[in-house]
C-alpha positions, 0 to 999 in steps of 0.5 A: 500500500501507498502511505504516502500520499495520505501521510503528506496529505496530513503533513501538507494540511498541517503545515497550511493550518500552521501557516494560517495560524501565523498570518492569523496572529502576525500583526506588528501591533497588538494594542491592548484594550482596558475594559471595566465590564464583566467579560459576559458583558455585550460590549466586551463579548460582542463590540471589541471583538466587532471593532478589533475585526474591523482595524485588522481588515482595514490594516491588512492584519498589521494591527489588532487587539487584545482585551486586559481587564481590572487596569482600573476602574471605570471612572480613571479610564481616561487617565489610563488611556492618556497615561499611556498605560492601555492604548484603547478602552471605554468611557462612560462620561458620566462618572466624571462629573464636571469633565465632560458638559456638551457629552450631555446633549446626547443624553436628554429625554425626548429622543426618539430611536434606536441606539444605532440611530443615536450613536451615529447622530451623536458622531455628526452632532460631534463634528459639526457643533461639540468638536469646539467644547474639546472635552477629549483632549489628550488622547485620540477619539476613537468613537462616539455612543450611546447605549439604549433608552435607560429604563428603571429597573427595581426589586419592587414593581413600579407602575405610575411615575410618582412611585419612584418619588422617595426610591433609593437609586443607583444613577450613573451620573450624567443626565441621569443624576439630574433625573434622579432628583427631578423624580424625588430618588436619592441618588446612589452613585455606584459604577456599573459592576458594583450595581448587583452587590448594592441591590443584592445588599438593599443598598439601593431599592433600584437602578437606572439602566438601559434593558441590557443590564437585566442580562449583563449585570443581572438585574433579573435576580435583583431587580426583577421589575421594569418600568419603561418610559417610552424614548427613556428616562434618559440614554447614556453617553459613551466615547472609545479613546485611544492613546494618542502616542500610540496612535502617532507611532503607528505607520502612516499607513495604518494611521491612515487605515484606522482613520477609515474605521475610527469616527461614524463607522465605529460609532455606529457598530457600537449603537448597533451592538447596544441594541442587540444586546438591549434585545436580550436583556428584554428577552431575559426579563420576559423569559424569568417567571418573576420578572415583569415589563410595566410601561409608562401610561400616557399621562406619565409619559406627557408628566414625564416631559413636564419634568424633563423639560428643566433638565434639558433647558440646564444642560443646553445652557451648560454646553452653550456656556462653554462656547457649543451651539447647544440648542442647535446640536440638539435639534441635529440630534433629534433631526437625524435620529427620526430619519434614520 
């Protein structure tokens, strides 16, 4: 009999396998990402991967990625970054009150749409009216989102706007702080992977979050019940940096190959994955025999606008103080978002 063939046939393939391993994994460049979430969290088990796919196509494999954890906690990422210590991460604006004012105008109640739609309304809000403010300046911006309508999600089920009046509730920062107070919560500033042990230890009666969080931080154990406000209560504002330097030593090549990546294309998959992984955390809540889902009645929704309406007057007068065409920018946002 002839083994031969077989034999090298095996070889043959086993040396191909090899060499498809090698170009898989010889990049030039791996940059490292800092990320705060659980590693089960949508972001990092669906957007990294997503964005590192993304600079590998556009740089021909030359560059890629790799996710480290527990470099720091959510609000010291931008230091992180700037610091040169991880290259890419990030940032939830609202831990870092005072720090960032125009990220604010994304946040507001009203908007109507899809994280997707607002994600990619908030890059073209950013260069054509918050690019001025340069809340980012140090490190290289990478990308703009948000994350879906945040809702209320607590242990003791809420169906009329005036029961959260008195509630104990963790609140991110940001818009949603301002939101908090205008309803009569006491506000519990925890960041987001702490959320589980603070209501597990009635900490906090409940938590604002967009659905992803009844799968990703999983609220469907500690905060088995949801009300929905229609839009949201408010949506959360996010950036992806990277270390400048880093950036600057790179090729111009792939500079240039990442740039095609960075900005609307990489705003846009970061929306488009928050709105898949909001789908799941709506799944999980309807699929748990002691959750529930209790939308807002009409005339909590138009009470809801009432006590919106100062909240947005605040933070447009807050971005226009720091020299933003707020009013204007707003007014983009809402535009783009209802036609897309």
């Amino acid at each position: 009999m002839n083994f031969f063939k077989p034999v090298a046939a095996v070889a043959l393939g086993a040396a191909l396998s090899a060499s498809t391993a090698i170009t898989a994994f010889a990049a030039d460049t791996t940059l490292v990402i800092s990320s705060w979430a659980p590693p089960t969290h949508g972001m990092n088990a669906k957007m990294w991967p997503k964005l590192t796919k993304m600079i590998e196509e556009a740089t021909e494999g030359r560059v890629t990625a790799e996710i480290k954890y527990k470099l720091a906690p959510p609000p010291a990422q931008f230091d992180l970054i700037q610091d040169g210590a991880a290259d890419l991460t990030w940032i939830f604006h609202g831990y870092n009150p005072g720090r960032f004012v125009a990220t604010q105008l994304i946040e507001l109640p009203g908007y109507q749409g899809s994280a997707e739609a607002a994600s990619v309304a908030y890059w073209r809000a950013y260069e054509k009216y918050l690019k001025s403010a340069n809340e980012h300046r140090g490190v290289k911006l990478v990308a703009l989102h948000t994350h879906g309508p945040g809702q209320l999600h607590s242990s003791t089920k809420v169906t009329e706007l005036d029961q959260i009046k008195g509630m104990k509730l963790r609140l991110g920062g940001g818009v949603s702080g301002a939101v908090g107070d205008a309803l009569g919560a006491t506000g519990i500033r925890v960041p987001a992977p702490k959320v589980y042990e603070t209501l597990a230890s009635n900490a906090a009666d409940g938590v604002m979050m967009p659905m992803e969080g009844k799968k990703g931080f999983k609220l469907t154990e500690v905060a088995q019940h949801s009300y929905v406000m229609p839009g949201g209560f408010y949506r959360g504002s996010f950036a992806l940096i990277m270390n400048q330097e880093k950036f600057e030593s790179l090729s111009k090549a792939d500079q240039d190959a990442l740039m095609t990546v960075f900005g609307e294309p990489a705003s846009r998959m970061a929306g488009q994955v928050w709105d898949e992984i909001d789908a799941i955390g709506v799944e999980a809540t309807e699929s748990t025999a002691d959750n529930s889902l209790n939308t807002a009645s009409e005339a909590d929704r138009k009470a809801y606008d009432a006590i919106a309406a100062p909240i947005i007057e605040a933070a447009i007068k807050a971005a226009t103080d720091k020299g933003v065409d707020a009013k204007a920018a707003v007014e983009f946002i809402a535009s783009d978002m209802a036609a897309n």
